[in-house]
DRENBAVO-423133 format. One record per residue (C-alpha): residue in three letters; x, y, z; residue number from 1. Coordinates in nm, 4 decimals. Layout:
residuo: ALA x: X y: Y z: Z num: NUM
...
***
This chain:
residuo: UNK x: 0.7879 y: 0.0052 z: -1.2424 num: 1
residuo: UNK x: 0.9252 y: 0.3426 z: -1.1886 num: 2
residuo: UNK x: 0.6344 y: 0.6208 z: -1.2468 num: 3
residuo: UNK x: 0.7646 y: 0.8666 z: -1.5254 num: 4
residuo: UNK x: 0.8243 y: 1.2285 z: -1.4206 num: 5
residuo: UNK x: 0.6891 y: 1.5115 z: -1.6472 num: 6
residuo: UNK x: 0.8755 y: 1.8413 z: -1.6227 num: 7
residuo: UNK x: 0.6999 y: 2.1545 z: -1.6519 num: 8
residuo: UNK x: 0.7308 y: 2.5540 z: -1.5781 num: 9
residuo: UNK x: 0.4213 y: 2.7284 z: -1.4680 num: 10
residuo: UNK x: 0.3206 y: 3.1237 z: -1.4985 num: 11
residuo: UNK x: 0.4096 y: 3.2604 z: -1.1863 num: 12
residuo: UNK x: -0.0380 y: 3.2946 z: -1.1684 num: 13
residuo: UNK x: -0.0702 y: 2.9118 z: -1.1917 num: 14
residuo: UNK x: 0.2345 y: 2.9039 z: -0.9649 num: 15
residuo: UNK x: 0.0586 y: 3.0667 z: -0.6829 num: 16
residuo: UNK x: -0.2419 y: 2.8953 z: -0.7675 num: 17
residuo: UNK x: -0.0859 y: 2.5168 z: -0.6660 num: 18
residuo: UNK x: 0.1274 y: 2.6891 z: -0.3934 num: 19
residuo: UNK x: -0.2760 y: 2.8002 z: -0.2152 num: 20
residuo: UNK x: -0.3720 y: 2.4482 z: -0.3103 num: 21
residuo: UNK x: -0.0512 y: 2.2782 z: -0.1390 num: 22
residuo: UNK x: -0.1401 y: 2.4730 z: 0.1613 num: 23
residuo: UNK x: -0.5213 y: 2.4341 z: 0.2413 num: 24
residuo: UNK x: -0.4610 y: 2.0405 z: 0.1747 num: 25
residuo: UNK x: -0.0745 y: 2.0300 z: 0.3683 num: 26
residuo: UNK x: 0.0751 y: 1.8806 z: 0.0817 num: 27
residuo: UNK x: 0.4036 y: 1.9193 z: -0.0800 num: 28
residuo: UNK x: 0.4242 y: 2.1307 z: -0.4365 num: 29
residuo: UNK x: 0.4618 y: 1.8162 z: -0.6466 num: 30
residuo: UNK x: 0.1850 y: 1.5920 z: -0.4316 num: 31
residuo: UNK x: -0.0318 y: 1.9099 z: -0.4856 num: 32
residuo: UNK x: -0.0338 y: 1.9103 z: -0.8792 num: 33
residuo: UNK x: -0.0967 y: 1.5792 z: -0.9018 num: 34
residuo: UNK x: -0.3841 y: 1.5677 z: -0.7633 num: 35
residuo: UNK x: -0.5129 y: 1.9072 z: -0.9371 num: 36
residuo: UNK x: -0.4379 y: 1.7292 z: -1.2322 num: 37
residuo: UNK x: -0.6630 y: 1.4187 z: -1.1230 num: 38
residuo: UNK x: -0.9445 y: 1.6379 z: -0.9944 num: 39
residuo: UNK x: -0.9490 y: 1.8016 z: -1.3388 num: 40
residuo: UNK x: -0.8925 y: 1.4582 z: -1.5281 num: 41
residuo: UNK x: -1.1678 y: 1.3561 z: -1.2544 num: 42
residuo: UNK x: -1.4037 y: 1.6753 z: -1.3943 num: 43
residuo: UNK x: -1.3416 y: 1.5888 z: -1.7449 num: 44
residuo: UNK x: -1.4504 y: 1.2501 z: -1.7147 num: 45
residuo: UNK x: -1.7594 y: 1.3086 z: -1.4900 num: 46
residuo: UNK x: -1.9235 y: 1.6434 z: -1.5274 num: 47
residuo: UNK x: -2.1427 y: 1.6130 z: -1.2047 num: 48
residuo: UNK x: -1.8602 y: 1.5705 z: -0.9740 num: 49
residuo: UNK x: -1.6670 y: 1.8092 z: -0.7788 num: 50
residuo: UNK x: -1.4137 y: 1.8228 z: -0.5337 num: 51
residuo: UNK x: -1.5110 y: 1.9881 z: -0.1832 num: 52
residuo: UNK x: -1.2959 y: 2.0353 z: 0.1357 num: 53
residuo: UNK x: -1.3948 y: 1.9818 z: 0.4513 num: 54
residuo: UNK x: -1.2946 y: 1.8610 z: 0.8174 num: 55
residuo: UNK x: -1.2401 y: 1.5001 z: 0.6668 num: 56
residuo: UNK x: -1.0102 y: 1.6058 z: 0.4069 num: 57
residuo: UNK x: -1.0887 y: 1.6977 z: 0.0367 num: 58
residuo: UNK x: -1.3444 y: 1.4484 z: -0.0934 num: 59
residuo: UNK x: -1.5355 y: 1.4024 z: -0.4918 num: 60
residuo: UNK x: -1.8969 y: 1.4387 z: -0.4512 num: 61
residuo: UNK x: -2.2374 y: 1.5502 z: -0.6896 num: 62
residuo: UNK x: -2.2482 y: 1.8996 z: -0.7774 num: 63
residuo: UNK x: -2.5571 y: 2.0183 z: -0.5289 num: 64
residuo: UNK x: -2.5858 y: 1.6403 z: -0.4200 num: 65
residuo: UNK x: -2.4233 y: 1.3815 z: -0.1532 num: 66
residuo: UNK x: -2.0284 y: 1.2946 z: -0.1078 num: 67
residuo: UNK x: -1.9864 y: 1.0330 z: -0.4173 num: 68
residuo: UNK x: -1.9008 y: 0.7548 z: -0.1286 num: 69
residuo: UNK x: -2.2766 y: 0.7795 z: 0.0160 num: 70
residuo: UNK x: -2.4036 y: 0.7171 z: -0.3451 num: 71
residuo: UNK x: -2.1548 y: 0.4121 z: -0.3182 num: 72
residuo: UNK x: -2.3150 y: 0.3059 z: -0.0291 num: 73
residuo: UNK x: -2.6468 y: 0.3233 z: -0.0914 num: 74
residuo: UNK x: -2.5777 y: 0.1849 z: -0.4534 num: 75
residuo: UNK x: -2.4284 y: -0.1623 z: -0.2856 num: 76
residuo: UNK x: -2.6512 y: -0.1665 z: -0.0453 num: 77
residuo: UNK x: -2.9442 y: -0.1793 z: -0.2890 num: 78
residuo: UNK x: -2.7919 y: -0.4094 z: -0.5856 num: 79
residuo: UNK x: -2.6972 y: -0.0819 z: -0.8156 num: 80
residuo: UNK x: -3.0198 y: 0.0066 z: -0.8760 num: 81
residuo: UNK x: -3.0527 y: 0.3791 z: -0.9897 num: 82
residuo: UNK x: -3.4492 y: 0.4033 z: -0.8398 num: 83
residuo: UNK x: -3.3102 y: 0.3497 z: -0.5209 num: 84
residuo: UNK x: -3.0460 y: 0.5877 z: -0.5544 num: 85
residuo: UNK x: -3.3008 y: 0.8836 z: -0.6490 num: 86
residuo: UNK x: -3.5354 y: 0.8049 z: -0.3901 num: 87
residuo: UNK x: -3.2654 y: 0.8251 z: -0.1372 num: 88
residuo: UNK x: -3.0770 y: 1.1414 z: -0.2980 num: 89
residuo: UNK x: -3.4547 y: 1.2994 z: -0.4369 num: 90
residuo: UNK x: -3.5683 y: 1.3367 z: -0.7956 num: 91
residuo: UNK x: -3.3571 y: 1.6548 z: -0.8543 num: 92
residuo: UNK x: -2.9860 y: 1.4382 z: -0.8850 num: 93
residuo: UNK x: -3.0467 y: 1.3083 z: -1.2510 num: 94
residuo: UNK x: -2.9655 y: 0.9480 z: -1.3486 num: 95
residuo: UNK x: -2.6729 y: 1.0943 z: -1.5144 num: 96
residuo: UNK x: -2.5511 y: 1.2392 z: -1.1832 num: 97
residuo: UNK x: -2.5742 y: 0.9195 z: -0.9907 num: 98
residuo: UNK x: -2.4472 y: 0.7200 z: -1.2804 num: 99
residuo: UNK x: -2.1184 y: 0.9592 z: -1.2807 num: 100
residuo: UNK x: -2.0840 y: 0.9164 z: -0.8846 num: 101
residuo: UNK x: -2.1456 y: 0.5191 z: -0.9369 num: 102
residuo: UNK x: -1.8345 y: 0.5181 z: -1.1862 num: 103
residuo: UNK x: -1.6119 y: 0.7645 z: -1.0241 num: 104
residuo: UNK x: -1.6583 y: 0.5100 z: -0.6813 num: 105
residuo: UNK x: -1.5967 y: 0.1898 z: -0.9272 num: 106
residuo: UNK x: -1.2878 y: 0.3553 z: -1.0972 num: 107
residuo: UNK x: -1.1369 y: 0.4821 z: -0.7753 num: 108
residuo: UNK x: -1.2523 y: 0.1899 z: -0.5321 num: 109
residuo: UNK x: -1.0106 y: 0.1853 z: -0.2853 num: 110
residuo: UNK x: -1.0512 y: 0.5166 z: -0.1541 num: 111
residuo: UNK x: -1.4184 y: 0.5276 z: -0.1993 num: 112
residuo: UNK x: -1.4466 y: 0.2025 z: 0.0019 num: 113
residuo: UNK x: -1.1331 y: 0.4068 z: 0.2910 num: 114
residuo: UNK x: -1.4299 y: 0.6520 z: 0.3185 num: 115
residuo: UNK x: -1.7177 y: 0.4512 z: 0.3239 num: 116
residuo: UNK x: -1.5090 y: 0.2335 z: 0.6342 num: 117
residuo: UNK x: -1.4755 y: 0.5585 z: 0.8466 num: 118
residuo: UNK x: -1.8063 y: 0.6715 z: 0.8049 num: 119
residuo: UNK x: -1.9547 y: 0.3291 z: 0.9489 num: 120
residuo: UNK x: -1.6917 y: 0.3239 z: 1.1909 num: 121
residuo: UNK x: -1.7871 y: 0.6929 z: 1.3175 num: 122
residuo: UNK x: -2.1908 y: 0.5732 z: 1.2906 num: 123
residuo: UNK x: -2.1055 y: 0.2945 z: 1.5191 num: 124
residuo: UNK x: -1.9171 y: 0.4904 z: 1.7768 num: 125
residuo: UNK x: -2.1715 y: 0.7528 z: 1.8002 num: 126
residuo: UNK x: -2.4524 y: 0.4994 z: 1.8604 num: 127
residuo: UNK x: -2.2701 y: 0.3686 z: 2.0915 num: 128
residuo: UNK x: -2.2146 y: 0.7018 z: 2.2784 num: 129
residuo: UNK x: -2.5585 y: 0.7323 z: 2.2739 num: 130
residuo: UNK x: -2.6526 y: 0.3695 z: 2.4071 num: 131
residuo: UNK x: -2.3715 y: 0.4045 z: 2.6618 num: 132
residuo: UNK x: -2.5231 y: 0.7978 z: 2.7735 num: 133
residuo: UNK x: -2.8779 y: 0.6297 z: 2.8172 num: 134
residuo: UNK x: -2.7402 y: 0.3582 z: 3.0198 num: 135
residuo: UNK x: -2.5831 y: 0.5866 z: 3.2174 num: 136
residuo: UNK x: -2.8939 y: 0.8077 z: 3.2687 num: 137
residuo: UNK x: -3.1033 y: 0.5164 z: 3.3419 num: 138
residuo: UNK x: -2.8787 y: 0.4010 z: 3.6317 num: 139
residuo: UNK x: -2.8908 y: 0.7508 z: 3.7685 num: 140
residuo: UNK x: -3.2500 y: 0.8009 z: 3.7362 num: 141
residuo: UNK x: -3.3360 y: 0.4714 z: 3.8849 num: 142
residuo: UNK x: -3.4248 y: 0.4210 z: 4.2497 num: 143
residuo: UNK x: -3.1898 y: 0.3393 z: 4.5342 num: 144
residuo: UNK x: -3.2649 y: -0.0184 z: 4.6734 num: 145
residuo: UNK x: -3.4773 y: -0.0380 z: 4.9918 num: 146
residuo: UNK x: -3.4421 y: -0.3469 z: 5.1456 num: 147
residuo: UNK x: -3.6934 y: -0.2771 z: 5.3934 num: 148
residuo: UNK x: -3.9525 y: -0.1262 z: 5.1465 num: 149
residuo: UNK x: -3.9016 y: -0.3915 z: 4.9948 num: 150
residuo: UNK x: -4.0093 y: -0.6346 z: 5.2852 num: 151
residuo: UNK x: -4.2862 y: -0.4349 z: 5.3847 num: 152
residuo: UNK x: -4.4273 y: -0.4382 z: 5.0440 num: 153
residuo: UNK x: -4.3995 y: -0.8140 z: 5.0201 num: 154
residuo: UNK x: -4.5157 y: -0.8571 z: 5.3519 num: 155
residuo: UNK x: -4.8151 y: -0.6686 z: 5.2550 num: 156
residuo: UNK x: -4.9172 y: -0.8412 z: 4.9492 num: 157
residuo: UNK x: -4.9074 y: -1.1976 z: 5.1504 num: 158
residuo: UNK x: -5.2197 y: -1.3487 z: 5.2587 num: 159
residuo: UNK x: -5.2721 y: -1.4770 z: 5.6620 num: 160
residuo: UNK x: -5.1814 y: -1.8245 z: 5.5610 num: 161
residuo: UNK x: -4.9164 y: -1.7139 z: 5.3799 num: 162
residuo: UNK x: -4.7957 y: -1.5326 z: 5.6450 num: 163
residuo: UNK x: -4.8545 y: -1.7650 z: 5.9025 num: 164
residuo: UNK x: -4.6269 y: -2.0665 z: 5.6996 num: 165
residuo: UNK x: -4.3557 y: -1.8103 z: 5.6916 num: 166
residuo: UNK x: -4.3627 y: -1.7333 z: 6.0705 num: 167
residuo: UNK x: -4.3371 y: -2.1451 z: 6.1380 num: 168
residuo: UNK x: -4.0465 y: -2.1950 z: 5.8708 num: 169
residuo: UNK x: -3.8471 y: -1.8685 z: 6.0280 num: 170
residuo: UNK x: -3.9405 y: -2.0565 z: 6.3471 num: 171
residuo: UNK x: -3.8075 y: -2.4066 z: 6.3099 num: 172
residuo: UNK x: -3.4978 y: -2.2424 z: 6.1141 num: 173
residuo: UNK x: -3.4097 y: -2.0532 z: 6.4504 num: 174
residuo: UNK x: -3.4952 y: -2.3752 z: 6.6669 num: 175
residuo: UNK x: -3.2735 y: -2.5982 z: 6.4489 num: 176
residuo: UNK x: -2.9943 y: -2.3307 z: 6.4430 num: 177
residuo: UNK x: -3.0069 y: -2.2682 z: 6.8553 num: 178
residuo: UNK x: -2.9944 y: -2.6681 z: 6.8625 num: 179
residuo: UNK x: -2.6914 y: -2.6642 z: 6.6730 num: 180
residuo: UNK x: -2.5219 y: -2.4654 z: 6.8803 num: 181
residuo: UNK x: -2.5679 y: -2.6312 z: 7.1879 num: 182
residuo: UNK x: -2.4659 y: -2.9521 z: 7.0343 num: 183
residuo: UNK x: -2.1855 y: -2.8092 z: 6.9097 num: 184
residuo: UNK x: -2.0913 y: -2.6329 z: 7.2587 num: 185
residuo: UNK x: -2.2343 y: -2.9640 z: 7.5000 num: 186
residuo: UNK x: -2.1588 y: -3.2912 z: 7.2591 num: 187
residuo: UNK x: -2.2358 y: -3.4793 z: 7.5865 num: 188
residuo: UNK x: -2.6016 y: -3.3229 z: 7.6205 num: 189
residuo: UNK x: -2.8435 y: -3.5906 z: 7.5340 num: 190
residuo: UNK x: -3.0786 y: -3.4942 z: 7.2149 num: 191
residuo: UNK x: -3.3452 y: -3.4858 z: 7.4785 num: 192
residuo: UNK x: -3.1534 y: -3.2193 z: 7.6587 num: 193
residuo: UNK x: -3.0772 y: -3.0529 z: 7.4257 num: 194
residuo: UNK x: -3.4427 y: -2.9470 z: 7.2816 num: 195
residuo: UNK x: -3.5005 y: -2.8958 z: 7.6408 num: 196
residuo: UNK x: -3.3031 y: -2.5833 z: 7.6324 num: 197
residuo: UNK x: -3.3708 y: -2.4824 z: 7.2849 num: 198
residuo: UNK x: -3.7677 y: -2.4533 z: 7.4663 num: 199
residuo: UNK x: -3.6147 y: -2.2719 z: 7.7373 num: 200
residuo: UNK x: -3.4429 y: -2.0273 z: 7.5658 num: 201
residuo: UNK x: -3.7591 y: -1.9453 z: 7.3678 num: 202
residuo: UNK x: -3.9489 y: -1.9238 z: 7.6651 num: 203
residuo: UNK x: -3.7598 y: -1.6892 z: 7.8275 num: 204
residuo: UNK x: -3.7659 y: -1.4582 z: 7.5157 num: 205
residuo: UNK x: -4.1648 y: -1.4370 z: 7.5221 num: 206
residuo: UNK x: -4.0950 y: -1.3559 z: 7.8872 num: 207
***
């Protein structure tokens, strides 16, 4: 259905007027008096709303009060309930207030719930930032890995027995490993022969 057209001719005062409005908002003249006309309509309606610009674009909220989409948040999140609302906004937004901000967001849901969207979506990202920052700051704050400290500090803590099972299992590893290389490199070598040298070689390193 086509949406009717209403001709009209404006003092050249009103004129100018639309022509400021087009401007500030970057709208053509015709997109711009529409939605003067809906603000006003909007006014008419519900006395505690206004219109305000800012760096989100031109946005209803409570005269002294919050944007009308955080009173639509806060007014799903807590089942409607007008209590809520004031102890969230404070006692000096009156029922009526909140009720007009609560029927402006039911009448025009769509864009209150585009706005509510971007806001969570901008909340997220920022924590996020923030997580991501003190991840970041954590890694560069945090200690460079020592292996040897790290050693020596273990070492330390052990007791003498401790100590002493760790010496024989470091031991029989390096006995077992030198016997598998000479296996390896003399198949013939008998397995007596072949511990023979493993003792030999050990020897000769306490020489």
């Amino acid at each position: 259905m086509a949406t009717p057209t209403l001709a009209t001719r404006l003092p050249e005062p009103l004129l100018r007027e639309v022509r400021l409005f087009a401007k500030r908002g970057r709208l053509g003249p015709s997109e711009a008096l529409r939605a003067i006309v809906a603000e006003w309509v909007a006014a008419m309606k519900y006395p505690a709303i206004e219109f305000r610009d800012g760096p989100a674009g031109r946005r209803p909220a409570l005269r002294g009060g919050p944007d009308v989409w955080e009173v639509a948040m806060v007014a799903r999140d807590a089942g409607q309930s007008v209590e809520a609302l004031r102890q969230s906004f404070g006692a000096h937004l009156s029922t009526a207030a909140l009720g007009d901000a609560v029927a402006y967001a039911g009448e025009h849901r769509d864009d209150v719930e585009a706005w509510i969207e971007e806001a969570e979506a901008l909340e997220s990202a920022k924590r996020k930032r923030a997580e991501d920052a003190r991840v970041s700051e954590s890694a560069v704050g945090a200690p460079p890995f020592e292996p040897d400290r790290v050693m020596r500090e273990a070492a330390a803590a052990m007791t003498v027995e401790r100590k002493l099972e760790v010496a024989r299992g470091l031991r029989d590893l390096a006995w077992e490993m030198k016997a598998a290389a000479i296996r390896s490199g003399s198949p013939d070598v008998p397995e007596s022969g072949v511990q023979e040298r493993v003792r030999e070689v050990f020897l000769d390193a306490l020489r």
